[in-house]
N, C-alpha and C positions, 0 to 999 in steps of 0.2 A: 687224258691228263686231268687231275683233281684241281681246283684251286686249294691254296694255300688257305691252311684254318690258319686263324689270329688269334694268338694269346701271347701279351694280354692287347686290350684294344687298343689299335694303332689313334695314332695322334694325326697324324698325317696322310692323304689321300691324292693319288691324282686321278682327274676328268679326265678321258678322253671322250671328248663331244660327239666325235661322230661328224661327218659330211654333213648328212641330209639335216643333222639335228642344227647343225649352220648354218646353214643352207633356208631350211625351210621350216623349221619346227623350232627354231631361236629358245622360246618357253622353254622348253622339256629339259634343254640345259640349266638354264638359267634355275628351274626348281629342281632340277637332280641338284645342281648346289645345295641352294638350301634347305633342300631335305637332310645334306651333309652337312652342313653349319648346324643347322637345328641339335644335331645330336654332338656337338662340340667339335668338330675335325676339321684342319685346316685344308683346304679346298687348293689344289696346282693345278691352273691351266696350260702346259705348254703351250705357248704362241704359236709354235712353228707344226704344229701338229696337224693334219688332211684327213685322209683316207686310209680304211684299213687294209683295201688293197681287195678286197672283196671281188668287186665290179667286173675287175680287169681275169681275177682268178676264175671266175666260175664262166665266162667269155673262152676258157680255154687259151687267156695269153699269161704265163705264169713268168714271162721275163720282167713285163709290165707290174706284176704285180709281186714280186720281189726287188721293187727301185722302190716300191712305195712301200714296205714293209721295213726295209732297208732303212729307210728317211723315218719311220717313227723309233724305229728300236733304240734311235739314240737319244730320243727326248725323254728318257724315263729312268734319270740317273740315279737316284734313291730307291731306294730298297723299300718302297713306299706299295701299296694296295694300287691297283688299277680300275677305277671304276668307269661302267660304261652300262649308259642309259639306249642299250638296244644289244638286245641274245642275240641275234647273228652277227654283228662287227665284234662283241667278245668272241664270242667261235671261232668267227676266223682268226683273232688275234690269237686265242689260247692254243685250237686246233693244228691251225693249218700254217700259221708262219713257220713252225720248225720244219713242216715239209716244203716248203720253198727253197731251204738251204740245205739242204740233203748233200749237194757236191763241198758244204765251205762248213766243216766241222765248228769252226771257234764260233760262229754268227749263227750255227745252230745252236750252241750251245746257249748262245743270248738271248736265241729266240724261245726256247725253254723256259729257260729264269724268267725271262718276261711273261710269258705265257701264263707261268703258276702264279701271278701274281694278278693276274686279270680277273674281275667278280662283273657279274654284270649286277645292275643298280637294285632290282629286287630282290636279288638272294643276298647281296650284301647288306642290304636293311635289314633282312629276317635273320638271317644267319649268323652275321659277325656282328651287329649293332643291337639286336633283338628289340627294337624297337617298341616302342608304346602311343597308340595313338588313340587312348580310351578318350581323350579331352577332345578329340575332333567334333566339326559339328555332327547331330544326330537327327537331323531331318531325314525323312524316310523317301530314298531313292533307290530305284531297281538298275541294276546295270548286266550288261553282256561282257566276256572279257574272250580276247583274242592275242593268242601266241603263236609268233613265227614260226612258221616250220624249224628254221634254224637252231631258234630258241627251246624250242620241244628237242630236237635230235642231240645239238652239241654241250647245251646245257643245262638242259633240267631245269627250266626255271618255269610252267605252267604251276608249279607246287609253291611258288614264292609270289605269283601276282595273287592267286587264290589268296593265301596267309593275309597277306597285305589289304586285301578288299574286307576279309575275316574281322581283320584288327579294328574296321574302321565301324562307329556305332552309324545305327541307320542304313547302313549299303548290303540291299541286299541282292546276294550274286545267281544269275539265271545262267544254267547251262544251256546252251543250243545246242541243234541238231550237227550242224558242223563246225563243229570246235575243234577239230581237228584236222579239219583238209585246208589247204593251202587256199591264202587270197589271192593267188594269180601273180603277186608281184612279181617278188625274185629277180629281182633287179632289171636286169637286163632282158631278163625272160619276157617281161610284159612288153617290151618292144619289138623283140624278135617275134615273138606269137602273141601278139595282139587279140587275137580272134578265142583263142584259146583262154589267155586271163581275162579278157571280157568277159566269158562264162564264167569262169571259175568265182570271179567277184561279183558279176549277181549273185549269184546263190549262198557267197557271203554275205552280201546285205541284207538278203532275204530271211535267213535262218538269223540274224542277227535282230533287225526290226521286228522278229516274229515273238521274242522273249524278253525284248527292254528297248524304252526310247532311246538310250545312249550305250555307247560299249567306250571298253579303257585298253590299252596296250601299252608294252613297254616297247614297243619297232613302229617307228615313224616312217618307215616305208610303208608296212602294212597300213598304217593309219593314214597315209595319204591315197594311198591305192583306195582303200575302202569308204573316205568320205569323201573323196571327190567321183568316185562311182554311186553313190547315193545322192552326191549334189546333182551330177547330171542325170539321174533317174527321176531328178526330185523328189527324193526321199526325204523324210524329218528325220533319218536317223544320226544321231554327233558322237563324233567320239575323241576321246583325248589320249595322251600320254599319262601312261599311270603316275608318274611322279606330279606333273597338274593337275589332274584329278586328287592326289593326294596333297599338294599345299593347300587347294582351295578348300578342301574341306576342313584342313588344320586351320586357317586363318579364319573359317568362319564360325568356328569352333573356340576361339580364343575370350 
């Protein structure tokens, strides 16, 4: 499933935060805002809004995870863009909710429309907003960048953090050796085989600290898996949320 192109540019946007971005990475929302403000659109939080239902799907409980797909389909009354600051909770939103409802035709067909309507936060700045961020600050820093497995398969978006680093003066982007294997997270994976994404995320820290003192991501899972695997290494390596990464350099850029 494509997202929907927008023409001409919408006026109006809604957040979906994300769990973890609630949870535990508060920032990432708060500047996916206004990175949207910045460019004039008005920002809808649903209140009632949780989880994309991920967690419970990829666990192999898909009843569980159509209650909770169920509970968001109806907070997204307007015919408004869906943005979301993490490629795998878009995936699963755009992907995988119509296949939840496969027995219940009408709630598929909601789950469609909603679906096309979902951009995750970096390809919606390049793509439908085309951003400009020539006036950020241009102090010269080297950075690493890391995309979710999710985010590479369901939707394309390693072509939109890239862009986005592109736009900004002063940042320059180092590719590592593995930028493309998996940091071990994957939700639930990292607890059921623990042993398993242990390794997996050394050797993301390792190819990471090996090309830049900090790396940026748009999946706050990834990015908690990986700096608190480098905090307990005691590594110096940091890393943020692309959207933080990107106000702090606008504001200090101002």
């Amino acid at each position: 499933m494509q997202p929907r192109r927008l023409t001409p540019r919408p006026a109006h946007v809604y957040l979906f935060g994300t769990c973890l971005v609630d949870l535990f990475v508060p920032q990432a929302g708060v500047d996916a805002v206004r990175l949207l403000e910045r460019e004039g659109l008005v920002v809808h939080f649903p209140p009632a809004q949780s989880c994309c239902g991920q967690p419970a799907y990829t666990s192999g409980n898909p009843d569980e995870a159509r209650a909770v797909a169920r509970a968001q389909l109806a907070l997204f009354e307007h015919d408004w863009p869906i943005v979301v600051p993490s490629g795998s909770c878009a995936g699963m939103m755009r992907e995988h909710w119509p296949k939840l409802f496969d027995d219940e035709p009408a709630t598929q067909a909601r789950a469609r429309a909603v679906g096309e309507r979902v951009h995750e936060l970096a390809q919606f700045l390049v793509e439908v907003l085309h951003v400009d961020y020539s006036q950020a600050d241009a102090s010269p820093v080297t950075v690493g960048l890391h995309t979710s497995c999710s985010a590479r398969r369901e939707m394309g978006t390693r072509a939109h953090g890239v862009a986005l680093l592109a736009a900004l003066p002063g940042v320059s982007l180092e590719t590592h050796a593995n930028e493309s294997e998996c940091c071990g997270f994957g939700g639930v994976f990292s607890l059921k085989h623990a042993d398993i994404s242990g390794a997996m995320v050394r050797d993301k820290v390792a190819a990471l600290e090996g090309v830049a003192p900090c790396f940026v991501t748009a999946d706050c899972g990834c990015l908690l898996n990986i700096t608190h695997a480098a905090q307990h290494r005691q590594r110096a390596l940091a890393g943020e949320h692309i959207a933080t990464f990107i106000m702090r350099r606008l504001e200090a850029g101002a």
